[in-house]
MIKOLRO-996418 format. One record per residue (C-alpha): residue number from 1; x, y, z. Coordinates in pm, 1 decimal. Layout:
BEGIN
<vomi><banu>NUM</banu><c1>X</c1><c2>Y</c2><c3>Z</c3></vomi>
...
This chain:
BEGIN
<vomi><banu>1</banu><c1>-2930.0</c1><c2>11365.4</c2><c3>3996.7</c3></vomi>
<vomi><banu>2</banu><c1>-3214.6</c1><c2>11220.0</c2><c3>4238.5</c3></vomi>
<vomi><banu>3</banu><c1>-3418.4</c1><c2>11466.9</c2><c3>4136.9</c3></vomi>
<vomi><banu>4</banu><c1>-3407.9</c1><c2>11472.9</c2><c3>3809.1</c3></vomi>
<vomi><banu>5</banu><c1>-3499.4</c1><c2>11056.7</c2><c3>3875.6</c3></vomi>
<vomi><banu>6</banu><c1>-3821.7</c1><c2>11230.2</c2><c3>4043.5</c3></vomi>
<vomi><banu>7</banu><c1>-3920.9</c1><c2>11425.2</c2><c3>3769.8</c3></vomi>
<vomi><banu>8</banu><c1>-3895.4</c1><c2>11100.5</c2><c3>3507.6</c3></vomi>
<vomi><banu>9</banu><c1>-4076.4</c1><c2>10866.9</c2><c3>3789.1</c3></vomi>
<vomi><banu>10</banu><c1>-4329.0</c1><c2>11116.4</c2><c3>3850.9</c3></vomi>
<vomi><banu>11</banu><c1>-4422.8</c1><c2>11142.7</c2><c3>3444.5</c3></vomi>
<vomi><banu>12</banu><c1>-4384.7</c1><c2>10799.2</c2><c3>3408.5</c3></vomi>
<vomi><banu>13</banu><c1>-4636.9</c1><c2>10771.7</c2><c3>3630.2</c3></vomi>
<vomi><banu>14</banu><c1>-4857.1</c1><c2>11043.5</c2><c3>3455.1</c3></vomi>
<vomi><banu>15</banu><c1>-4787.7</c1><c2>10813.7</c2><c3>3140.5</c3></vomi>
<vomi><banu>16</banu><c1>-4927.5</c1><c2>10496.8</c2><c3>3296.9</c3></vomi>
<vomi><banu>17</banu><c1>-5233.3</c1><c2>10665.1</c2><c3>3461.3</c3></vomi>
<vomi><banu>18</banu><c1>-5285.0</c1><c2>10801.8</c2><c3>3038.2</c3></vomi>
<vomi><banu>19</banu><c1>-5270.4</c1><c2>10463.5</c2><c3>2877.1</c3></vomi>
<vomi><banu>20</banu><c1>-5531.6</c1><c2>10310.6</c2><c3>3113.9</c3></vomi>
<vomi><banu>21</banu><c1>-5760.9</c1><c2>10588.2</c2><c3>3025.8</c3></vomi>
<vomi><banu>22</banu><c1>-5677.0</c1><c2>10572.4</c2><c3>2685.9</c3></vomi>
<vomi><banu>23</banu><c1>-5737.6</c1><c2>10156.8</c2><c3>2725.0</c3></vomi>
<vomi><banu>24</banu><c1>-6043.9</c1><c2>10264.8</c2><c3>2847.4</c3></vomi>
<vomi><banu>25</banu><c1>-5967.6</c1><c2>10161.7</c2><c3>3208.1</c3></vomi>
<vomi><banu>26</banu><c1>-5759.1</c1><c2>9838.8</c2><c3>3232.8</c3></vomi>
<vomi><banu>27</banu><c1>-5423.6</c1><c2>9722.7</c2><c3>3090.0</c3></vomi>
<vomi><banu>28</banu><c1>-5136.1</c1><c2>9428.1</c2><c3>3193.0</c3></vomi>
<vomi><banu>29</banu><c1>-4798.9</c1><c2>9520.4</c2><c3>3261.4</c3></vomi>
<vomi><banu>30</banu><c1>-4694.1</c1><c2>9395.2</c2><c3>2951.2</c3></vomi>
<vomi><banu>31</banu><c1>-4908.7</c1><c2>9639.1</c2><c3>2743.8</c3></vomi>
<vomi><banu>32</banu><c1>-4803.5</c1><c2>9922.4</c2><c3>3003.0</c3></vomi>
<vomi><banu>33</banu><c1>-4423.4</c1><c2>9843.6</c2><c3>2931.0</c3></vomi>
<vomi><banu>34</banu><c1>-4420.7</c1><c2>9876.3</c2><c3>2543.7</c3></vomi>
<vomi><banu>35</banu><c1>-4718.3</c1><c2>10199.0</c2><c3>2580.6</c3></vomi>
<vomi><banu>36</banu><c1>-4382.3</c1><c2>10381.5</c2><c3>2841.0</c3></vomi>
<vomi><banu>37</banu><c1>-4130.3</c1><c2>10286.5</c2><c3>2541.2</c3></vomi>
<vomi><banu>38</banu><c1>-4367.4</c1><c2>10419.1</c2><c3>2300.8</c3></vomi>
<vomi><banu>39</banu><c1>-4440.3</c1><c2>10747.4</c2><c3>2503.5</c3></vomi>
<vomi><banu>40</banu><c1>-4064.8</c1><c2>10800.9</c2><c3>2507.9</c3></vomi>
<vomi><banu>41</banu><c1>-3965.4</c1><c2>10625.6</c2><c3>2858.6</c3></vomi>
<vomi><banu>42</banu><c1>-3687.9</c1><c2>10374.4</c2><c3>2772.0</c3></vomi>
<vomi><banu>43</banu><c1>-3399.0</c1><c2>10456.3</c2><c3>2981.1</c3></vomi>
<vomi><banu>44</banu><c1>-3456.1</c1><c2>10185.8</c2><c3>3296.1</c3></vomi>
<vomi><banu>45</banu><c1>-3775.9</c1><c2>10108.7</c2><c3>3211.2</c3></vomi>
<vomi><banu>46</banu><c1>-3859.7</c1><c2>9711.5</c2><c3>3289.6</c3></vomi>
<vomi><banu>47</banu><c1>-4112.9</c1><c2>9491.7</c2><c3>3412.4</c3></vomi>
<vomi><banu>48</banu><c1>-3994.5</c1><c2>9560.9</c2><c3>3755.0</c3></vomi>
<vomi><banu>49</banu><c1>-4011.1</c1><c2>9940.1</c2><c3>3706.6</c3></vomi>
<vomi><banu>50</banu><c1>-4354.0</c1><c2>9897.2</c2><c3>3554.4</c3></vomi>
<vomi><banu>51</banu><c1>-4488.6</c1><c2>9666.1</c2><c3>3873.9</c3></vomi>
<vomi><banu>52</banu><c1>-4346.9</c1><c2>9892.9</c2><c3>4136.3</c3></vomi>
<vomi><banu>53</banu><c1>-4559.7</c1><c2>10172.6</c2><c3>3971.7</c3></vomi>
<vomi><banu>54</banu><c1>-4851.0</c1><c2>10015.5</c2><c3>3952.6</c3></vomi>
<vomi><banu>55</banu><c1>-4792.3</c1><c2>9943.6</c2><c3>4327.8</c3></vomi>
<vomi><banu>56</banu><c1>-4745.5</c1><c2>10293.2</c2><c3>4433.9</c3></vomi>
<vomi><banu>57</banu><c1>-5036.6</c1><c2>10441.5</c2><c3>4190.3</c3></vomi>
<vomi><banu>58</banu><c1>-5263.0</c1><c2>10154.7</c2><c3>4399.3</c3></vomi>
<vomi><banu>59</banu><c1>-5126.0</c1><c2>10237.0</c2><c3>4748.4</c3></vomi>
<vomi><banu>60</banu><c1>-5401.7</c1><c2>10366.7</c2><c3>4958.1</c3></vomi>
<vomi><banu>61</banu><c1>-5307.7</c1><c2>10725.1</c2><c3>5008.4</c3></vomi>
<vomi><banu>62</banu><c1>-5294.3</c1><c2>10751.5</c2><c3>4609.2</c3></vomi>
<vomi><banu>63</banu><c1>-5564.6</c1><c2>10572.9</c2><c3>4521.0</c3></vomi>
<vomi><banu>64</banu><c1>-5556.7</c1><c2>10614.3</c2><c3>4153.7</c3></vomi>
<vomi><banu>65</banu><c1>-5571.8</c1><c2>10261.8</c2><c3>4078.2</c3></vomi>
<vomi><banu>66</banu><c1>-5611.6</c1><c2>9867.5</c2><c3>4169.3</c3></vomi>
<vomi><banu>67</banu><c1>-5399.9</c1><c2>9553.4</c2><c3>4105.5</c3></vomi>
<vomi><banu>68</banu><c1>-5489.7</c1><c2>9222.6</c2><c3>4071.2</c3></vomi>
<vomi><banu>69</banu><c1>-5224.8</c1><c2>8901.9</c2><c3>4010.2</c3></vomi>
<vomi><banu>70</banu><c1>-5398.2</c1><c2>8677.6</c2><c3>3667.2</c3></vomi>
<vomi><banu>71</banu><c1>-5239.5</c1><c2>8353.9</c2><c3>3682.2</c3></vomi>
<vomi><banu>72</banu><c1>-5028.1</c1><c2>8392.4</c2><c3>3935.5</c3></vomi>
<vomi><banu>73</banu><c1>-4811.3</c1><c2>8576.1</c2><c3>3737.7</c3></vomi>
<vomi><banu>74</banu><c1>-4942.2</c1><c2>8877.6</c2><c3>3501.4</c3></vomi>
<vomi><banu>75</banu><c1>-5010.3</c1><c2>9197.6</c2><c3>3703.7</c3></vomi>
<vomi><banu>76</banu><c1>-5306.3</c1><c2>9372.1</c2><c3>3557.7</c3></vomi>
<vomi><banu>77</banu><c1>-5424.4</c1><c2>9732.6</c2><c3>3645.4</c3></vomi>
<vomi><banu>78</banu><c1>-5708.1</c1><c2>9896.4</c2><c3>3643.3</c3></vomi>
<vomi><banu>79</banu><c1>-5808.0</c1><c2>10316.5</c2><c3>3679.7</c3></vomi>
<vomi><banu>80</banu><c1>-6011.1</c1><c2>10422.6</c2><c3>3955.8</c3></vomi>
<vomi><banu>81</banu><c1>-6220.1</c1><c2>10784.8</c2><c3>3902.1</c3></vomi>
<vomi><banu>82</banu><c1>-5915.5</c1><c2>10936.5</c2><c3>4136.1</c3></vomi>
<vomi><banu>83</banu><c1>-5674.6</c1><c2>10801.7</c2><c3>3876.0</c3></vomi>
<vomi><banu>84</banu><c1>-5858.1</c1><c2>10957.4</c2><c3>3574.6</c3></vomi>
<vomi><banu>85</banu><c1>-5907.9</c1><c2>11291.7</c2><c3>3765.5</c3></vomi>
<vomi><banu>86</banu><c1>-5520.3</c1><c2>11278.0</c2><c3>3796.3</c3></vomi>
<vomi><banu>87</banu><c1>-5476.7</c1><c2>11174.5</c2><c3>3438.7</c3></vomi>
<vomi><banu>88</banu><c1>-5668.9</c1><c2>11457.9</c2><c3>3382.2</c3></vomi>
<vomi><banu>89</banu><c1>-5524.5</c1><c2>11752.5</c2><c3>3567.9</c3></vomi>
<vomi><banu>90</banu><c1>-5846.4</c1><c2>11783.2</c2><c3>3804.8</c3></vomi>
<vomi><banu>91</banu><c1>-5650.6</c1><c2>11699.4</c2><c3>4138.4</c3></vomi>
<vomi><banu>92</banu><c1>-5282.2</c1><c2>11679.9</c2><c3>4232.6</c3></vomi>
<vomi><banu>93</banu><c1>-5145.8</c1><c2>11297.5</c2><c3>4334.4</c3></vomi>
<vomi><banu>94</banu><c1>-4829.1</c1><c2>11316.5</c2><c3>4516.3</c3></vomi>
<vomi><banu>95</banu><c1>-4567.0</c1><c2>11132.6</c2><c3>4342.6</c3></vomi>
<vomi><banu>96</banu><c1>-4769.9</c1><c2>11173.3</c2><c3>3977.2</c3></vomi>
<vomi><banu>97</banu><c1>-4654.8</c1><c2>11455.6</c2><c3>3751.0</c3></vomi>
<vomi><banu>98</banu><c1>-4925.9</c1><c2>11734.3</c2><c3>3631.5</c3></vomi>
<vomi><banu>99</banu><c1>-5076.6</c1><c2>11701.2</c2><c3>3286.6</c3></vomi>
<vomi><banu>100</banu><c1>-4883.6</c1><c2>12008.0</c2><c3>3105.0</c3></vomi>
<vomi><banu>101</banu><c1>-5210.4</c1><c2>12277.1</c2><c3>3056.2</c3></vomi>
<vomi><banu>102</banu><c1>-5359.2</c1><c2>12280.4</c2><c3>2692.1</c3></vomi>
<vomi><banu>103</banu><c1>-5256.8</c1><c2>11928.6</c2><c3>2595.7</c3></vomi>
């Protein structure tokens, strides 16, 4: 079943990378959590799942966004122009599912 985890991880992913365009460029992990229920992601989908995300999307060989810590406790994210492109279907991420052609 791992790779059917994959799959949901990888358009989960695809989902967050969305919502910040759609936000046009920066959300909290709080709005990113109820915008994943809303797109249809609710089996193990928590805070944690949302923050671990957001730390792979921002790790340096992805690149598709940046992190920051508000308050010391809120993570907030915001899309970098690699991040749209994958949001968009311009380039492949590894780890970030492909926009389904025609949207």
């Amino acid at each position: 079943m791992r790779g059917f985890a994959e799959h949901l991880a990888a358009d989960r992913r695809l989902v967050i990378l969305r919502l910040l365009v759609e936000a046009h460029g920066e959300l909290g992990e709080s709005s990113i959590e109820k915008g994943l229920l809303m797109y249809g992601h609710r089996a193990g989908v928590d805070r944690e799942t949302v923050r671990a995300d957001l730390v792979f999307l921002a790790e340096p060989e992805r690149g598709c966004l940046v992190t920051e810590i508000a308050d010391g406790k809120v993570m907030i994210a915001a899309i970098t122009k690699r991040g749209v492109a994958c949001a968009e279907g311009r380039i492949y991420v590894e780890g970030v599912a492909a926009p389904a052609l025609g949207r």
